[in-house]
DOLO-587783 format. One record per residue (C-alpha): residue in one letter; x, y, z. Coordinates in steps of 0.02 Angstrom, whole numbers, plus 50000, padded with zeros to 5 digits. Example, Ala and Ser with C-alpha at 12.3 -4.5 7.8 and 13.67 -1.06 7.14 Angstrom:
<rs>
a506154977550390 s506844994750357 
</rs>
This chain:
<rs>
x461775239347523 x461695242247716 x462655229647758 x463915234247642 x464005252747695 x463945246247901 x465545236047832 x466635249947768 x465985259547917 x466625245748036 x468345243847912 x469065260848004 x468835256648152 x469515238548152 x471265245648072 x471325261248197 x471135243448317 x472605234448227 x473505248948219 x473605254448401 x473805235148425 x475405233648316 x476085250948416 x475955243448574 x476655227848541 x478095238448468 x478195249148626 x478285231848720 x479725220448722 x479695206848831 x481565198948833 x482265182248935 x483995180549003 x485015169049099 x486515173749214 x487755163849332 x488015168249513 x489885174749517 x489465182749348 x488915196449231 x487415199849160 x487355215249027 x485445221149009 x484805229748865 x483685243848830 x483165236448661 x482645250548519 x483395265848600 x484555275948539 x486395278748554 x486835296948661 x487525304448488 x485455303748419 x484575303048605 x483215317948618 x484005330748760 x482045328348836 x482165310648838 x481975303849000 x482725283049028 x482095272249206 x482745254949260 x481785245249386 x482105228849469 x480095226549488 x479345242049545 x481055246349630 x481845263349558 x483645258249502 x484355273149382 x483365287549309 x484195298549148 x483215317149139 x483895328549032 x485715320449021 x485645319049211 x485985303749287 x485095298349451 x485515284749566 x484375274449698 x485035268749859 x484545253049786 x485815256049641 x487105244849728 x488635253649662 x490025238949676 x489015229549558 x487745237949440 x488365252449318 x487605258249150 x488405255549002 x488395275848919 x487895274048748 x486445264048744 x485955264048922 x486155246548961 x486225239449138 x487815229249177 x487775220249332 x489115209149395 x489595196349531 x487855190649507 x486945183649647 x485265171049644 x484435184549739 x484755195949567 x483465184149479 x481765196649425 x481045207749305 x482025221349222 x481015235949158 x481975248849056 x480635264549008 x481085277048887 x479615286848807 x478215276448764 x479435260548757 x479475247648909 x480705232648901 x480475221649019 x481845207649023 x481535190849148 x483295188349232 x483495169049274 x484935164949377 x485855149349404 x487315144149553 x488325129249542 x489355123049684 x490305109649662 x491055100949854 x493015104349933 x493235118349828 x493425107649656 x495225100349754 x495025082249760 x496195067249769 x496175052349682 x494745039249688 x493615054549784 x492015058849730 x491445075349696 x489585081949704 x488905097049627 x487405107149689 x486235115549548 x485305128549604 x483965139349495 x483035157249545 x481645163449407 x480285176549452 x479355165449335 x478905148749383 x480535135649394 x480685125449253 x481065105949250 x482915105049208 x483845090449106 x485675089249151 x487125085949087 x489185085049102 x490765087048980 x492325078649058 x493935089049048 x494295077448901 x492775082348808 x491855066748848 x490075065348881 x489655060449073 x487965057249126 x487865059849298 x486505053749456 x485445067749459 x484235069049621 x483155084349649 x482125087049792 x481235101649720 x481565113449554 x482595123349647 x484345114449685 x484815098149592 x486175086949659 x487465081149554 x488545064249596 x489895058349486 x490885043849493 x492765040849548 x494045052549495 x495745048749405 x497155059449379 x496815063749193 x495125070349243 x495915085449291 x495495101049204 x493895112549137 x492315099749145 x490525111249075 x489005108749155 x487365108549014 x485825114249054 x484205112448955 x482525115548978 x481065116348847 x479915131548930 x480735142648952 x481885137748805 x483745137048924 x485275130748855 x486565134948976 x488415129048993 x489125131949159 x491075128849152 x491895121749313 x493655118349356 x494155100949433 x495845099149516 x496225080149541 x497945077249632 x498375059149622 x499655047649516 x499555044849341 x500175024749382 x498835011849382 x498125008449551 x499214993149560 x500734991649461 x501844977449458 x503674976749410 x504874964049399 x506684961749418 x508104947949438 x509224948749582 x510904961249571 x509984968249447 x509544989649459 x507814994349482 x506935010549481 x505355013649551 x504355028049496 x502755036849545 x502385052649434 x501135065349510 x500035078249412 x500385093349536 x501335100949407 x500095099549273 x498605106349382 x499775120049466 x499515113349636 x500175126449749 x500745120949948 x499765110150045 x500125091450017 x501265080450094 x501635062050068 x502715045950108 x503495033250032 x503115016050124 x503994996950108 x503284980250193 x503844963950120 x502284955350141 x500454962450181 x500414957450350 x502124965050385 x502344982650472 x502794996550343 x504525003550342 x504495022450298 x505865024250161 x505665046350112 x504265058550172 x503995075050043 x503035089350024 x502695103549906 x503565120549920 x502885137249919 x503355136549746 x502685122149665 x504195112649711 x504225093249781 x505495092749918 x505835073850006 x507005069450132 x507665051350165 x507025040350319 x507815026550327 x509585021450349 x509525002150361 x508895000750175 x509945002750025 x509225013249906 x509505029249821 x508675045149771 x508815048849601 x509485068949573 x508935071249402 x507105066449383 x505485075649296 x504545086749392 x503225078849495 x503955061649494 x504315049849657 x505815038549635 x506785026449714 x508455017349644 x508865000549727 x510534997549646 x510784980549699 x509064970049711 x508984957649833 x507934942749837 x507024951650008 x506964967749932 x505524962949845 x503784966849906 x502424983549924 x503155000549884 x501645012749933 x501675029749886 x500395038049995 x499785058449969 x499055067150118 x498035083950081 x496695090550233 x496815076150306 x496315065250163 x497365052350073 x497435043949915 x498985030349866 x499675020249723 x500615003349754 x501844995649663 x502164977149663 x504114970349634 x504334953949622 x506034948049616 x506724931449521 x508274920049601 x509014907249486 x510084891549586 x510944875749531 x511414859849636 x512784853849629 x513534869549592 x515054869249483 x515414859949277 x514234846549214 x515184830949202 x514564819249053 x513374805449095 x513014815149267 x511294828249290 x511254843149373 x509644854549442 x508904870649417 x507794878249510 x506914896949474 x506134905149607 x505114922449608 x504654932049783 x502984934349769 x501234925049701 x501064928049519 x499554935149423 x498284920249365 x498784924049184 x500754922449228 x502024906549224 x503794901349240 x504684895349088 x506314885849085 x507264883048904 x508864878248848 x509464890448722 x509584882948544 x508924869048624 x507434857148556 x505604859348622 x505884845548715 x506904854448840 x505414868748875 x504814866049052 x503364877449090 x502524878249294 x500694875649348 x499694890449395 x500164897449566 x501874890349562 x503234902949628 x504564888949598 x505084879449442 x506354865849441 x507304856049309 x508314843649301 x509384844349147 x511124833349083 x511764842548937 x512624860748962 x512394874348872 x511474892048918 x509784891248993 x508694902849037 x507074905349135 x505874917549091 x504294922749166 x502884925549066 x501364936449074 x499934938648943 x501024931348826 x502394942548852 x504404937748922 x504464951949062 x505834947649143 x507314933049105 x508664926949208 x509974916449087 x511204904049179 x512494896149097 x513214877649142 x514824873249061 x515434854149037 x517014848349124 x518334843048990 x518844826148952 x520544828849047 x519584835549172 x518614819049191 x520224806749167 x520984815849301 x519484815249401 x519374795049354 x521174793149376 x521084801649561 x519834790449596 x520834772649528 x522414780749615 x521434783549772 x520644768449786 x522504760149740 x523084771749886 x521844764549991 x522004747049962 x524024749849990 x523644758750149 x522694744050209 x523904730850167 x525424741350251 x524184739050410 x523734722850384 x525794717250353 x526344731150499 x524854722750619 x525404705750570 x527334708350586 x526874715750758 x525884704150834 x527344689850795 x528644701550905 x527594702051041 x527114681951041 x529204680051009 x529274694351163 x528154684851267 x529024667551231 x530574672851287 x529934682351440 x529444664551487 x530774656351471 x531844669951575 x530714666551717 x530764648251692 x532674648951706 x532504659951846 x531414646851945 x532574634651910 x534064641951979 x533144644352133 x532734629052153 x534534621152130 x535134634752252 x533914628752390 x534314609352383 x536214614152396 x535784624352565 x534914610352631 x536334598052595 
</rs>
């Protein structure tokens, strides 16, 4: 019976206990909130009332530690000189602290008092800095810096990215301490431009922060090396289409347009351009020795150059190169011109063969070939050329259209047709005839000389004779004359 009446003795006291337990638990909130430097943050007095139901006696404090921020006594507002005006304020109705362009030096404890209540909120700030600004070029890689401020101790951090397309990235992460993580990525392309989010997670305390970040890559949307190919007096267009429209680039890059034939070669500067104070491209031709043209009507943001009439040594590098601080970033683009010749030139006479020989600038891509085939032709007449050949010859005897065509992947990307026609049968009697009536000539011609040198050489032997016999009878008159003088 004792122990029963000690019991409900104690029971009293243990729920007076639990009681005053549960109040101050209830008058004690302890909240956790994360911010980002550059930010706002918007505190809150949890549990107290809006100004329309506040007591008149009520009196509100907010503390960064045991620092005096804002005090509310009797609807009067006090400020702190360490109420930094340009960037904390209090929200009216419920007396929430609002603090913006946060800074990591902002990270602490919160204490909002009203009454017997005392929130006290952990502020855990985080500053990303990502290198040149988030303005990058092509091929550049960017790093981001990670830093963390906590009044409690700094949690270990697992990061992670979002591309601007939404992609998952997992980056090198190296961290010399809790404090500031560095973030590498790899190369950047064109279409990486845009809004890339920054995930941060930790376990204790529970974080799961997205930091967006904006990435401004100004390069070329061509592949790094593009090549493009073209037959001679053919028109080619050459085209390099930027992104500074897309990304709203605003002045500040320049850039040229380069030509060498062959690697070794020195570069010939075709245009120079730069961006306008408005967005706009502006280039200005070079050079006056080359024959090309600037297309007028073009989209925005696009590089092009019109060579009306190719040449065989047109072909070669076409560099686009962009400049920005002193950093570049370029996109080449490979033409490789194709020459089709016959010898003898002229109609294919029957019974005689002719050759033809295709011919491209430039060294072709390990998985490209030259193809020769006579149109409507059998399989027979398909002439294909080793790797690494730039020159394809065949020799054919039947006319007809044929055409070369050089292949890559599987795929015709460029053709050059020539057609030999077939001398007509007059053409060839006339052609045999010239040739009996020549040889006819010929063989008249030489017996006129043989008669006219035979016929010649008698007159002078008849010449000669009687040239002899003139001086004969002119000895022997002298003669007689003598012997009658001596008589």
């Amino acid at each position: 019976m004792e122990s029963c009446s000690t019991a409900v003795s104690r029971t009293p006291a243990a729920f007076l206990l639990l009681h005053l337990g549960l109040v101050s638990s209830m008058a004690n909130h302890n909240q956790f909130q994360t911010g980002l430097a550059g930010g706002e943050v918007t505190l809150n007095c949890t549990g107290i009332l809006p100004d329309s139901k506040l007591p008149r006696d009520t009196v509100v404090h907010w503390k960064y530690h045991d620092t005096p921020l804002w005090r509310l006594e009797k609807n009067i507002p006090w400020k702190t000189p360490a109420f930094i005006t340009d960037r904390f304020s209090i929200k009216k109705q419920y007396k929430q602290l609002w603090v913006q362009n946060l800074k990591l030096s902002d990270a602490g404890i919160y204490t909002c008092e009203y009454g017997s209540n005392k929130v006290r909120t952990s502020l855990h700030i985080f500053k990303l800095m990502i290198s040149l600004n988030g303005h990058f070029l092509q091929n550049e890689v960017p790093e981001l810096i990670l830093t963390q401020n906590s009044p409690s101790p700094l949690p270990d951090l697992r990061i992670t990215l979002l591309d601007s397309n939404n992609n998952r990235v997992t980056p090198e992460v190296r961290s010399e301490n809790r404090e500031k993580y560095i973030v590498n990525l790899k190369k950047l392309e064109a279409m990486h431009s845009g809004t890339w989010v920054c995930e941060v997670h930790s376990d204790s305390p529970l974080i799961d922060q997205s930091i967006p970040f904006a990435v401004k890559v100004l390069g070329f949307r061509n592949p790094d090396l593009e090549r493009k190919y073209a037959t001679v007096d053919s028109t080619v267009i050459l085209s390099w289409r930027l992104n500074s429209q897309k990304i709203k680039w605003k002045e500040g890059f320049t850039g040229q347009l380069n030509w060498k034939q062959q690697e070794s070669a020195n570069p010939h500067e075709l245009l120079d351009f730069n961006v306008t104070a408005q967005g706009e491209l502006h280039e200005t031709k070079k050079s006056n020795n080359f024959l090309f043209e600037i297309p007028e009507r073009k989209p925005e943001s696009t590089i092009e150059v019109k060579l009306p009439k190719v040449h065989f040594n047109h072909s070669g590098q076409y560099q686009c190169q962009l400049e920005y601080q002193g950093r570049h970033a370029q996109s080449k683009i490979e033409l490789v011109v194709m020459k089709v010749s016959a010898k003898p030139v002229g109609p294919l006479s029957r019974g005689d063969n002719m050759t033809l020989t295709c011919q491209v600038s430039g060294p072709l891509p390990p998985n490209a070939y030259l193809s020769w085939e006579h149109v409507n032709g059998t399989k027979k007449d398909i002439k294909n050329s080793e790797q690494n050949e730039v020159k394809l010859e065949v020799n054919i005897s039947v006319a007809g259209l044929w055409s070369c065509h050089l292949i890559e992947d599987g795929d015709r990307k460029i053709s050059f047709h020539y057609h030999v026609e077939e001398a007509a049968v007059w053409t060839n009697y006339v052609i045999i005839g010239a040739s009996v009536g020549g040889s006819l000539l010929v063989f008249a011609l030489g017996c006129l000389c043989i008669i006219s040198g035979t016929s010649w050489q008698r007159r002078r032997q008849r010449a000669k004779r009687m040239a002899q016999a003139r001086q004969y009878s002119l000895e022997n008159k002298t003669c007689q004359c003598q012997h009658r003088l001596k008589k």
